[in-house]
N, C-alpha and C positions, 0 to 999 in steps of 0.2 A: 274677836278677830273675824267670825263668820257674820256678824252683826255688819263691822264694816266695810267687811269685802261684798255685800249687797249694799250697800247703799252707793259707795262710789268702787265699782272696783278695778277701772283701770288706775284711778288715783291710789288704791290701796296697793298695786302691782309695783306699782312705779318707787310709793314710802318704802314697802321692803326690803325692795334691790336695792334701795340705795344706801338707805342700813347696812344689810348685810356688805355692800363692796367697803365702805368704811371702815369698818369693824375687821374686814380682813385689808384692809390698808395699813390702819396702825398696826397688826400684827408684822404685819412684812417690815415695816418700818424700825421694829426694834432690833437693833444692831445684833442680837443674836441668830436673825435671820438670815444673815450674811454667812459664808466660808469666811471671808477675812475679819468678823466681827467689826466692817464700820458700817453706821447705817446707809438703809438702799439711800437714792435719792429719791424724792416724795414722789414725781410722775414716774419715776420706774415703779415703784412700792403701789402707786394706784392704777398704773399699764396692766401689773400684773395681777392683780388684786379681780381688778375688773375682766381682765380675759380668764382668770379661772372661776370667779363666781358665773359670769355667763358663759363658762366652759365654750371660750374660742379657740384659745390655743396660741394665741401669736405671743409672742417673746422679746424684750429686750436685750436681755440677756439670756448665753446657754445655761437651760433651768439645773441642768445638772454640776455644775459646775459653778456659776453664781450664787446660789443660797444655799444656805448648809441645813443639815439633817431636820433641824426646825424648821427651817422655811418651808422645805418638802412636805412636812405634814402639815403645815397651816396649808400650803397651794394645794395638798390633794384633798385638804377639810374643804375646801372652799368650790374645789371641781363639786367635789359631793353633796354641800347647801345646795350649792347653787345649782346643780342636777336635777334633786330630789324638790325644792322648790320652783324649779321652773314648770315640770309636770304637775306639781300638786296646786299653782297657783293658777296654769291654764285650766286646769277641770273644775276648780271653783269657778274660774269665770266663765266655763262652758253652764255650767252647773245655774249661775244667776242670769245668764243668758237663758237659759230655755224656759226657765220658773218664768219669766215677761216675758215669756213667746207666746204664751196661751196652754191651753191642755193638749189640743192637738201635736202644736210640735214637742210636748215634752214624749208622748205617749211615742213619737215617732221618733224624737230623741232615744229613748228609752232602746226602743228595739234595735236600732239601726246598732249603735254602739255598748250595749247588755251594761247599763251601769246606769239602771234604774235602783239598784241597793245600794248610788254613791251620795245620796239623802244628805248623811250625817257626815261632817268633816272626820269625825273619829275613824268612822269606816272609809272615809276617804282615803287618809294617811296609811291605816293599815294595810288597804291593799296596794297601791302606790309602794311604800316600802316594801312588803313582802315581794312583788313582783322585781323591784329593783334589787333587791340583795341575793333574790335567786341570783338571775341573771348574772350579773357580777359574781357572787360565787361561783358558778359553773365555767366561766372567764379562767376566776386565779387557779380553780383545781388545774385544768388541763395546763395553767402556762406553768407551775411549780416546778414539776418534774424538767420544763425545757430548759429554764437558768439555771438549774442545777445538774443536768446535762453540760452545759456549758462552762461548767468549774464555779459558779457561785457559790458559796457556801447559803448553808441554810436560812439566817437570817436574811443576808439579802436577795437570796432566793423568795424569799416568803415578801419582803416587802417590794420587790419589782413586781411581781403579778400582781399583789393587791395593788399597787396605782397603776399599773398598766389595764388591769380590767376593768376598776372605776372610771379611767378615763377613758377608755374603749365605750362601754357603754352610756357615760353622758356625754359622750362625743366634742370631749375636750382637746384626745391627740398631744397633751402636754405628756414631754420625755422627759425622764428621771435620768437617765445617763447621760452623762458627759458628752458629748458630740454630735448626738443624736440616737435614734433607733438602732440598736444592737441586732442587727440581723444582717443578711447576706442573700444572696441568690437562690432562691426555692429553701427560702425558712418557710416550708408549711406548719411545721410547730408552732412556730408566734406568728406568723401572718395570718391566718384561718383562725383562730380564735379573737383577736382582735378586729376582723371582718363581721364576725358575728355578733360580737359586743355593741360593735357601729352600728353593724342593720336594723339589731333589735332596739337600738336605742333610737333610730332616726326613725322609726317608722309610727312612732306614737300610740301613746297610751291605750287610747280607745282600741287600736286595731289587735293589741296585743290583748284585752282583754277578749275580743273576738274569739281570735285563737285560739286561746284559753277554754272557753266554752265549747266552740264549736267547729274544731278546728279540721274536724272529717268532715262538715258537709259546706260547704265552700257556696252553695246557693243560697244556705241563709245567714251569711255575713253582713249583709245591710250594703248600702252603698256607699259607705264613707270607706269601710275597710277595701271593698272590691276593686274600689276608684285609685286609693291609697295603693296598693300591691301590684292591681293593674300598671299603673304610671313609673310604679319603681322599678319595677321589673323589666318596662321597656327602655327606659334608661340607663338602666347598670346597663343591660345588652346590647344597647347601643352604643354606649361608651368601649365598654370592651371591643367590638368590632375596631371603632372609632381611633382608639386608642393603637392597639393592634397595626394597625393601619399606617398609621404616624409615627411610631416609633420606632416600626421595626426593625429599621436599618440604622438605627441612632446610637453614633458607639460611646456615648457618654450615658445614654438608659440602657435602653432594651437590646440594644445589637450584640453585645458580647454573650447573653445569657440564652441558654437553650429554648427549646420549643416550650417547654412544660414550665420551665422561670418566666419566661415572658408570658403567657395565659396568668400565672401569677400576681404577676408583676402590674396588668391590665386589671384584672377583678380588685387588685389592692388599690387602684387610681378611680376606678369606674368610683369605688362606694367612698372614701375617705371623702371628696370634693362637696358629698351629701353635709355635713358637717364636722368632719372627726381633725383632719390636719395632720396626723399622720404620715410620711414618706417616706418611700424605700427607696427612690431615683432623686437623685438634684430636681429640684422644683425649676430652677433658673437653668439646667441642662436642655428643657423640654424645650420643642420648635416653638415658632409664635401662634401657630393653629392650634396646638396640642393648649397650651394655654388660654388662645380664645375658648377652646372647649369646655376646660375648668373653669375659666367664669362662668358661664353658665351655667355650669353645673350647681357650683357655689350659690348663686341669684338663687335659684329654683330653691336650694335644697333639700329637708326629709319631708315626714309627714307631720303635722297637727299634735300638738298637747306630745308633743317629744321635746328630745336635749337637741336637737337640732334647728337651723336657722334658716335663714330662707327666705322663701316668701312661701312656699309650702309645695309640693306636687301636685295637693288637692286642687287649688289656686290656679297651678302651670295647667290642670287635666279639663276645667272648666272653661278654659281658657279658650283652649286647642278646640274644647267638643262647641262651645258657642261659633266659632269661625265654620267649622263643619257644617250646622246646624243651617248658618246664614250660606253656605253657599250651596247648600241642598233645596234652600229655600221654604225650612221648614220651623211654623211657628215655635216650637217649642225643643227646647236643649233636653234629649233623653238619650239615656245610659245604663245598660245593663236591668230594662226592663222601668226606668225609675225617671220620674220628671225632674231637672234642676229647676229650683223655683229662680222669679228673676232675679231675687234677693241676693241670692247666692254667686251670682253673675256680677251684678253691681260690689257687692264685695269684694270678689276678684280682680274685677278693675281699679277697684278702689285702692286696693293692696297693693298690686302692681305697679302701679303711676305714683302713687308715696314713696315705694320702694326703689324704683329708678329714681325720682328726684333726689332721694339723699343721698344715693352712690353719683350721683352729675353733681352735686355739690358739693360734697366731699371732696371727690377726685381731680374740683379743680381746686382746691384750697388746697389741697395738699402740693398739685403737680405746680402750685406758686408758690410755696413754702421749698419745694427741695429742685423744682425744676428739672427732677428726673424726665424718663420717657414713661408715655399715657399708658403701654402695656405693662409695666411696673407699677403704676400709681394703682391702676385700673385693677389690676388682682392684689393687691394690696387691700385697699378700700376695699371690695366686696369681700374680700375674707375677712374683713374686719366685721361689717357689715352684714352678711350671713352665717358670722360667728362658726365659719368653717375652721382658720389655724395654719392655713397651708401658705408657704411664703416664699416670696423670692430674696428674703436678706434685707426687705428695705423698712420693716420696723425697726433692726438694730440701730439704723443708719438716721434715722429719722432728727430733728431740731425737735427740742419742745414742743413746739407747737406744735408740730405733727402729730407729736405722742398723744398729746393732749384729742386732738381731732380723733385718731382711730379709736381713742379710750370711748370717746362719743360716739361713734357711730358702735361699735360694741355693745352700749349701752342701748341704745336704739334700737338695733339691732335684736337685742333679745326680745328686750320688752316691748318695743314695738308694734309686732307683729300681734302680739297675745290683746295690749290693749285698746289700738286701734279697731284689731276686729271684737271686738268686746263694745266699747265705744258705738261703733258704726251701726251695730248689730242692736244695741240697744237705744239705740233711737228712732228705729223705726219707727213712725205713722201713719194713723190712718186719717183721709181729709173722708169728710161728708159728700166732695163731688169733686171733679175730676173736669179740669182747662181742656179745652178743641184742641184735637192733637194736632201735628203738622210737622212734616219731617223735613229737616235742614238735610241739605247737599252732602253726599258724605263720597272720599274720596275723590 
């Protein structure tokens, strides 16, 4: 497998997933997967298949209430494949990326992200797993005691936290109970842990290994992490404000609940939009601004080599610092002490402009398929598409076809990001001499 994940490895990314979504298709498919014992039908069974191995979150059906106790645990097998390999496939290909970079950028590889002992796929796995199963354990201890606070009895006490933290942490956002999220106005018991599950999950592997190491001195985290945290940090905060702002007189969200439920209520919207899909307010309650917000949010999403979709923060943060850069009038994009190369730049252009053209393409195939309004189609298709999970009710709603469409961009959508920049990153050349420059009109 490590053989031909270097030789082709966004082709090997792509064989995988698609593997695995099949394998948990026919599982859904068998009529014991159902509450009523008859089979799903084939695009629900691969709607869902494919939003829980790329842990998106969106739904045909209420997952609690549509498949029974079996299907539960094939959907939250399949959050946790496709979790645990989505992280483990991007650090391979981070991994066959820097090995053709040359020495220098491994050496700087190395430093920047401390997973110069991630050599060996065995030591790979190991520590990927062990980091993930902490996390998620420390998730189901604290939610245990709260559904059983809540009169659950023990067994499904024990089994709501466990799929509540696995999906917390690879930021699937898919609900086990019937209707949706069992909570209420300033449930900091289960809201706070499942924020946490999110963060650690969307903020990526590398920067959590940082952490790990080095997590008291914050000057020598490398730039990937500093970039990563930096950018997250400004956007949860400004989302909160943002949010705040927008909702707070809204008596369908935030207006009826207190000062302390609504800071809640915000910090639970700022971070889910990152990838998780989770919701404590109607999605479809929210004004039209508050929703343009969440697109964005959603586009952007976590960090690098996480459960999260996007087109990445790092991405959005090189973005922003090159526009800075050009209007200061200064040759070179630097940050936190660190030059971006221009590699890194064209990447991010690269990423971005692929990334809008699938959500404009998508969104108009769809908005001709159901003829809804572009603000429905529009956060529909990017939560598909940034494998966020957050919805306004129009996956339920959707024609075949449609299904079919967001199943694709889901799909895309995951692995997209990982192989394109893999792809692009490995094709770099170098020419012997270099064409008369000459700069076309811009703007």
């Amino acid at each position: 497998m490590a053989e031909r994940a270097k030789a082709h490895p966004a082709r090997f990314v792509l064989y995988i997933f698609t593997l695995v979504n099949l394998a948990f298709t026919t599982l859904l498919l068998l009529p014991r997967a159902t509450e009523t014992g008859q089979r799903a039908r084939f695009v629900d069974a691969l709607f869902t298949a494919v939003s829980s191995v790329c842990v998106t979150g969106l739904t045909v059906h209420d997952t609690g209430s549509y498949w029974s106790g079996f299907g539960h645990v094939v959907i939250l097998s399949a959050i946790a494949v496709g979790g645990l390999g989505i992280i483990t496939l991007a650090s391979i290909l981070g991994i066959v990326v820097s090995r053709r970079m040359g020495l220098g950028y491994r050496v700087l590889a190395a430093r920047e992200t401390k997973t110069e002992r991630l050599g060996e796929l065995a030591e790979l796995l190991k520590v990927v797993v062990g980091t993930t199963l902490l996390i998620e354990g420390l998730v189901f201890v604290v939610l245990v005691p709260r559904f059983l606070t809540e009169g659950e009895g023990v067994g499904p006490a024990l089994w709501h936290s466990l799929f509540y933290a696995i999906s917390a942490y690879n930021n699937a956002g898919i609900v086990v109970h019937p209707g949706g999220l069992p909570t209420h106005p300033g449930d900091w018991w289960l809201q706070v842990p499942l924020i946490v599950g999110v963060f650690l999950g969307s903020v990526g592997f590398p920067v959590l290994q940082v952490l790990r190491h080095r997590w008291r001195r914050p000057r020598t985290w490398g730039l990937h992490a500093q970039l990563t945290l930096a950018t997250t940090g400004i956007l949860i905060a400004g989302s909160i404000v943002l949010f705040l702002a927008l909702e707070w007189r809204n008596p369908a969200t935030m207006g009826p609940h207190s000062v302390s439920d609504k800071a809640l209520d915000a910090l639970f919207m700022a971070i889910m939009p990152r990838s998780a899909g989770f919701n404590t307010v109607p999605v479809g309650d929210l004004n039209h601004t508050t929703m343009l917000s969440l697109d964005a949010l959603m586009f952007v999403g976590g960090g690098p080599v996480s459960t999260a979709g996007g087109i990445k923060v790092t991405t959005l943060a090189v973005l922003f610092l090159a526009v800075v850069a050009e209007a200061r009038g200064d040759r070179d994009v630097e940050v936190f002490s660190r030059r971006v190369p221009a590699s890194s730049l064209r990447l991010a252009v690269a990423v971005t402009m692929l990334g809008a053209t699938i959500v404009l393409i998508g969104s108009m195939i769809v908005t001709e398929l159901t003829h809804e309004s572009l603000d429905r189609v529009l956060f529909e298709v990017l939560s598909a598409f940034a494998t966020c999970g957050l919805s306004t009710g129009l996956s339920a709603e959707l024609p075949d076809a449609g299904k079919y469409v967001l199943t694709l961009l889901m799909f895309i959508g995951r692995t997209g990001t990982m192989t394109v920049g893999a792809a692009l990153a490995l094709r770099e050349r170098r020419h012997l001499y270099r064409l008369p420059e000459e700069r076309p009109i811009i703007g």
